[in-house]
C-alpha positions, 0 to 999 in steps of 0.5 A: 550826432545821428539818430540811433535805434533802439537793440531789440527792435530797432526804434528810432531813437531822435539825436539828442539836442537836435529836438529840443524840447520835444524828444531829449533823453528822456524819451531815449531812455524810455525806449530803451527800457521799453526795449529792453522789457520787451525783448525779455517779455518776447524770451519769456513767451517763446519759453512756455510755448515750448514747455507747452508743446512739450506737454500732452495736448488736452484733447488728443495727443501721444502720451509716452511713459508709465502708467501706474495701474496699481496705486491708480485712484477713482473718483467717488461719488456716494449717491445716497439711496435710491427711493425711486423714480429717475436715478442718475449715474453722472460720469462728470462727477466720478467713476466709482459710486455707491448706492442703496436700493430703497424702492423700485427704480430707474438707473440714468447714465449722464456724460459718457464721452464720445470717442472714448473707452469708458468705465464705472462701478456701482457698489449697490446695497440691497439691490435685489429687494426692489426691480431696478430698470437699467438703460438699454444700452446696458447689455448684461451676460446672458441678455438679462441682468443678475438675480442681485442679492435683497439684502447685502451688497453687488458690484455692478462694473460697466465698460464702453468702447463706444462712448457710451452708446453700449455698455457692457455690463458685469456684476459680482454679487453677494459681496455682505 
């Protein structure tokens, strides 16, 4: 009897008997199931990489289909009082945050993402008792940031097309 190969990828397989002592069965056997598992291991890759092909990309990408703006949710982020100094706006924690003014402070805003439209609200209690300094980059209507109300609540919303090199700012205010 002659050497045979293995199904999948042609392995060869020894002439039982003709190696004896050395190869035998048990390694044809061993050949063939190693064989086997990986002509299945082989099907099972070529499967999830096409499912994955399949999918959006995670940078970048067309997506196709239906966005449903109004059951749509943001990520909040209650970001306490603030009692001055530096206060930071992180747009890798959310895009919807809370905040009491308590003393005269400075507004940061962290992570905006190049190449992307952005977009955040702030819910700001009591904004108008104290002097909040925004960056520069925020551009308000009219030039100047709004009469916020001393006691009560504003919503302040900020848009960027730019990724964050500009913000285009609009506030509502008197919301108590």
């Amino acid at each position: 009897m002659a050497e045979t190969l293995t199904t999948n990828y042609s392995m060869k397989k020894p002439e039982d008997g003709a190696s004896t002592g050395v190869w035998g069965p048990f390694i044809n056997d061993g050949l063939d199931i190693a064989d086997t598992q990986m002509k299945v291991n082989e099907d099972a890759a070529a499967t999830a990489q096409a499912a994955a092909d399949a999918s959006l990309a995670k940078a970048g990408g067309v997506m196709s289909g239906e966005i449903d703006v109004l059951t749509a949710r943001m990520e909040l982020s209650a970001l306490g009082n603030w009692t001055g100094g530096s206060n930071e706006i992180d747009l890798d924690v959310a895009n919807a945050f809370t905040a009491t003014v308590t003393a005269t402070c400075t507004v940061t805003i962290a992570n905006a993402e190049a190449s992307h439209m952005l977009a955040f609200s702030v819910r700001i209690t009591n904004a108008g008792a104290f002097v909040i300094t925004w960056p520069a980059t925020v551009k308000w209507p009219g030039g100047s940031q709004p009469s916020w109300t001393a006691s009560g609540t504003d919503v302040v919303t900020m848009l960027s097309f730019d990724g964050g090199t500009t913000w285009q700012a609009n506030a509502v205010l008197d919301l108590s």
